[in-house]
N, C-alpha and C positions, 0 to 999 in steps of 0.2 A: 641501584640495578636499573638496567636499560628496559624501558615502557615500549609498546607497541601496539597495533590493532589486528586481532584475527582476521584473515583475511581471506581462510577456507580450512574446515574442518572435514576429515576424511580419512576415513580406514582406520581411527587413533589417533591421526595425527591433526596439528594443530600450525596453519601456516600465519607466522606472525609477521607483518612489516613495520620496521622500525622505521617512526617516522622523521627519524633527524638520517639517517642513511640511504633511504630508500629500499633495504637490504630485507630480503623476505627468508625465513628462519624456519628451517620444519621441525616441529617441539612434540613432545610430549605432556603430556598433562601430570603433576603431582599425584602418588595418590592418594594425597589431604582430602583429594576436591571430590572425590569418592567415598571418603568417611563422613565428610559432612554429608552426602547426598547432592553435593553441584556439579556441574557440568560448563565448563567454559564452551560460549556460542560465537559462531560468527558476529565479529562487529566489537564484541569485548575491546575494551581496551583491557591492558596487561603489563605486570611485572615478567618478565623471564628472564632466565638466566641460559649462557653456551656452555656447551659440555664438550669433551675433549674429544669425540668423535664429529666434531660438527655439526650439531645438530642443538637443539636447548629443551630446556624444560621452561612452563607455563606457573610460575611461583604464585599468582597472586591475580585476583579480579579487582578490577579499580569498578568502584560502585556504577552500577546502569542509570541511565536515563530511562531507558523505556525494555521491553522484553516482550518480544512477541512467542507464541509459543507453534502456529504453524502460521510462516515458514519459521523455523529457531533463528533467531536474529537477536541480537544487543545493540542499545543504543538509535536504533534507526528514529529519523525523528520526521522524513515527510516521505509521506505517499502518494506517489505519481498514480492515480488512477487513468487508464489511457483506453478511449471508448471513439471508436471508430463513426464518424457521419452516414458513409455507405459501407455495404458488404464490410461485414455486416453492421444493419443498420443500426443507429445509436439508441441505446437499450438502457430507458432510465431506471426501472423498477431494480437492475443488476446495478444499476450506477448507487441508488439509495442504498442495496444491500451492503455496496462494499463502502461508503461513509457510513452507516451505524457501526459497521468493524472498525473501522479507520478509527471513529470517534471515541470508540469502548478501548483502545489501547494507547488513546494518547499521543493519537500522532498528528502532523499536520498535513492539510490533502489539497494536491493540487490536481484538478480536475483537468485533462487534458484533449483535445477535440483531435483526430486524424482523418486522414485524406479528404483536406478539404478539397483539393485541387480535382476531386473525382465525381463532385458534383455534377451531375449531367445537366446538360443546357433544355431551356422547354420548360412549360409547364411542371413537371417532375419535380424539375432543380428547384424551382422557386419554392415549392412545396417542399421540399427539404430544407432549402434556405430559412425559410420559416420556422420552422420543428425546431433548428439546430439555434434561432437567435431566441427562439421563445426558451428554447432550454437555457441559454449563457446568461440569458436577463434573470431565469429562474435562482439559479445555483447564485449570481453573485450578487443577488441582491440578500440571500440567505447569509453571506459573509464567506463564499468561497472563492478561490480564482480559478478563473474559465482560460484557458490559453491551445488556441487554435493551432494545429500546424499541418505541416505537409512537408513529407519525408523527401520526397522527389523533386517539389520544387525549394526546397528549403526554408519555408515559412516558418516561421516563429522557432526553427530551432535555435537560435544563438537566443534568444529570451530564453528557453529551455534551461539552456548551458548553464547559463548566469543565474537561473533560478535556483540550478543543485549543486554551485558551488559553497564550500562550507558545510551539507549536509550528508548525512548516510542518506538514502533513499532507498525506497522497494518499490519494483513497477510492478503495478500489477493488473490486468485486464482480459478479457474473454479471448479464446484461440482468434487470431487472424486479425486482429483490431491494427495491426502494427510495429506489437512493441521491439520487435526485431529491427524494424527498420529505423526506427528511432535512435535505435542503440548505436548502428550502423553509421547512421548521421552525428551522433555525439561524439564516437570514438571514430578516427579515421584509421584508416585500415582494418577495422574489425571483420570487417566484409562477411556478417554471418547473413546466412540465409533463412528466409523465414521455415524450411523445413531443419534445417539442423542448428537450429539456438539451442533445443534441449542438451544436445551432443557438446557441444561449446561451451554451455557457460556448468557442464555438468549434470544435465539432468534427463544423461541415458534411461534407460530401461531399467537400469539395475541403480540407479543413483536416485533417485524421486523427491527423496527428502535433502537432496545436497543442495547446498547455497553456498554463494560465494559473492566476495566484492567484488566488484571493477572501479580502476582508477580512472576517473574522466581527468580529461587534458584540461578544463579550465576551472577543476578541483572538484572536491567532493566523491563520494564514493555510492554504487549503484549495484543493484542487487533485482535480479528479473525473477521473481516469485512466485513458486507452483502453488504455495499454502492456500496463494488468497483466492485459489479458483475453486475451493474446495469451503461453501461459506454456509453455515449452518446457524440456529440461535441457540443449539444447547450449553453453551460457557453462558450464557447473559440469563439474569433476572428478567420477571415482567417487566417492572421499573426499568430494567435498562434502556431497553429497545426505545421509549420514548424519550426519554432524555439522550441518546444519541440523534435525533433530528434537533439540531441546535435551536431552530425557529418553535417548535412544540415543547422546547425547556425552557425557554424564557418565558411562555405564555401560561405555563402550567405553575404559576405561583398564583396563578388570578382563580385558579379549579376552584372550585368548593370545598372537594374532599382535597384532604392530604394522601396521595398512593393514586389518585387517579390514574384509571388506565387510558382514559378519552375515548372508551367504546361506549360504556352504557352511563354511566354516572349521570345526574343531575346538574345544574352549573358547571359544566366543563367549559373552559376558556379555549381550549384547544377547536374543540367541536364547533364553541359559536363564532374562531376567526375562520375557519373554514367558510361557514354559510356564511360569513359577513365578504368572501374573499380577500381578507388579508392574509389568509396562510391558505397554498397551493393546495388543491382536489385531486391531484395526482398523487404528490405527497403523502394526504392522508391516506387516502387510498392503499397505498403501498408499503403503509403503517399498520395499514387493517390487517392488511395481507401476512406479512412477516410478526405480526401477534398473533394470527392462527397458525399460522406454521410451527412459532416456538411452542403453543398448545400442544400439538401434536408430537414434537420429540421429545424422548426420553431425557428426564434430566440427570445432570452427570454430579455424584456427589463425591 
C-alpha cells in the first residue's frame, strides 16, 4: 500500500502527500484509530489506501519519532526558535522558556537572530550589538546554534534553507519577531503578510489549533506554530525544568544530593558553577524564576 505524510488535518479530514508523486489525497481516517483511542497528526507518516470516489482512507501510522501535543504535530524533529534583535527587543528569559520545551520533547533547536539589518547606528546600536553578541557567545557555547539573519536584506537566509532541508520543523516565536517574513524569504512567491499569516497558513479565528506543512523549495517541510506561544510548566516534573538547561544537567551529577533542585540544597554543583562563573546568572536566574512558576500551577494528573 502506497505510504505518505499528513500534510493538514481538518474538519475530518486528513490531506496526505504521497511522496514518490507529489500527489496530495483527502482521506478519511479508519475507524480502528478511534477504537483504539489514536488520532492520526499532522506530520504522520502513513499507510492509505484510494477509494472509488476519489478520495482515500488513512489505514495505518508508521511509528513517531517525536509527538508534540500543543501544536498536534508527528515526527517534527527541529525547532526554529526566531527572536527578533529590535522591536521587539531580544527577550532571553522567553528564549530559555521555549528551549526547556524544546528540550522536554525531543527536539533539536535552532536559535535564530532577526532584523539584524535594523540596528540603529550611535551609541544605541553598539549597545545592542553587544546584548545580541553576548547573547550568540552565550547560547553556543552551551551547545546551540545561533544563526543571524535578515529578511529584507537577505542575510543568512540560504544557510536557513540548507539548515531545514531534510527536516520537519516548527517555527515558533513571539508576535512580530519576523517569522512571516522569513517564511516569505524561504518560499518565493508566498508573499504572506505579517497581518494575515494566521489566515494563510490556517489559523483564522475559528481555526486556532490548525497546523499544517509547507513544502520548502530546497526540501524539508515547515510548520508556523500557535501552541508554542502558549508555554506553561504544568506537563513537566520539578526534576524536569533543570535537566532541560543542558549546561545545569551535566553539572548536576557533581550535586550532593540525588533530585537536587539547585535552589536550596547543600553541595550543589549547579549553584557553585554559577558563583565560580562557569554557568550564566541569567540563566540561573530564569531557572529560579520558571521553578516558582511551576510551584504555583496546578498539576495536571
Amino acid at each position: 500500500m502506497p505510504e505518505g505524510t499528513i500534510m493538514k488535518a481538518l474538519s475530518g479530514y486528513y490531506y496526505v502527500l504521497d511522496e514518490g508523486s507529489g500527489v496530495t489525497l483527502q482521506c478519511r481516517a479508519r475507524g480502528i484509530f478511534k477504537k483504539r483511542g489514536e488520532s492520526p497528526l499532522v506530520g504522520d507518516k502513513v499507510v492509505y489506501g484510494e477509494t472509488e470516489n476519489g478520495e482515500g482512507t488513512v489505514d495505518g501510522i508508521l511509528p513517531r519519532r517525536t509527538e508534540l501535543v500543543r501544536p498536534p504535530i508527528a515526527n517534527a524533529d527541529l525547532a526554529v526558535l526566531v527572536f527578533s534583535v529590535v522591536h521587539p527587543d531580544l527577550n532571553l528569559t522567553l528564549l530559555d522558556k521555549f528551549l526547556v520545551h524544546i528540550e522536554n520533547a525531543g527536539l533539536e533547536a535552532l536559535i535564530v537572530w532577526t532584523k539584524m539589518d535594523r540596528i540603529p547606528e550611535g551609541a544605541e546600536g553598539e549597545e545592542i550589538r553587544r546584548t545580541v553578541e553576548h547573547a550568540r557567545q552565550l547560547y553556543t557555547s552551551i551547545g546551540y546554534e545561533v544563526l543571524p539573519t535578515s529578511s529584507r536584506a537577505g542575510t543568512g537566509i540560504r544557510e536557513l534553507e540548507r539548515r531545514l532541508a531534510g527536516h520537519i520543523a516548527v517555527f515558533a516565536g513571539q508576535s512580530g519577531v519576523g517569522k512571516s517574513s522569513l517564511l516569505n524569504a524561504l518560499v518565493p512567491g508566498l508573499e504572506l503578510q505579517t497581518s494575515d499569516i494566521s489566515e494563510k497558513l490556517g489559523r483564522g479565528k475559528h481555526t486556532t489549533r490548525h497546523v499544517e506543512l509547507m513544502a520548502l523549495p530546497g526540501g524539508g517541510l515547515v510548520a508556523d506554530t500557535p501552541g508554542f506561544s502558549q508555554l506553561d510548566f504544568a506537563e513537566l516534573g520539578m526534576t524536569d525544568i533543570g535537566s532541560c538547561f543542558r549546561e545545569f544537567r551535566e553539572l548536576a551529577s557533581g550535586c550532593k544530593f540525588r533530585g537536587c533542585t539547585h535552589i536550596h540544597e547543600p553541595g550543589c554543583a549547579v549553584r557553585l558553577a554559577v558563583e565560580q562563573g562557569q554557568a550564566a546568572e541569567s540563566r540561573y536566574g530564569n531557572y529560579r524564576s520558571f521553578m516558582a512558576e511551576w510551584k504555583e500551577k496546578p498539576r495536571r494528573y
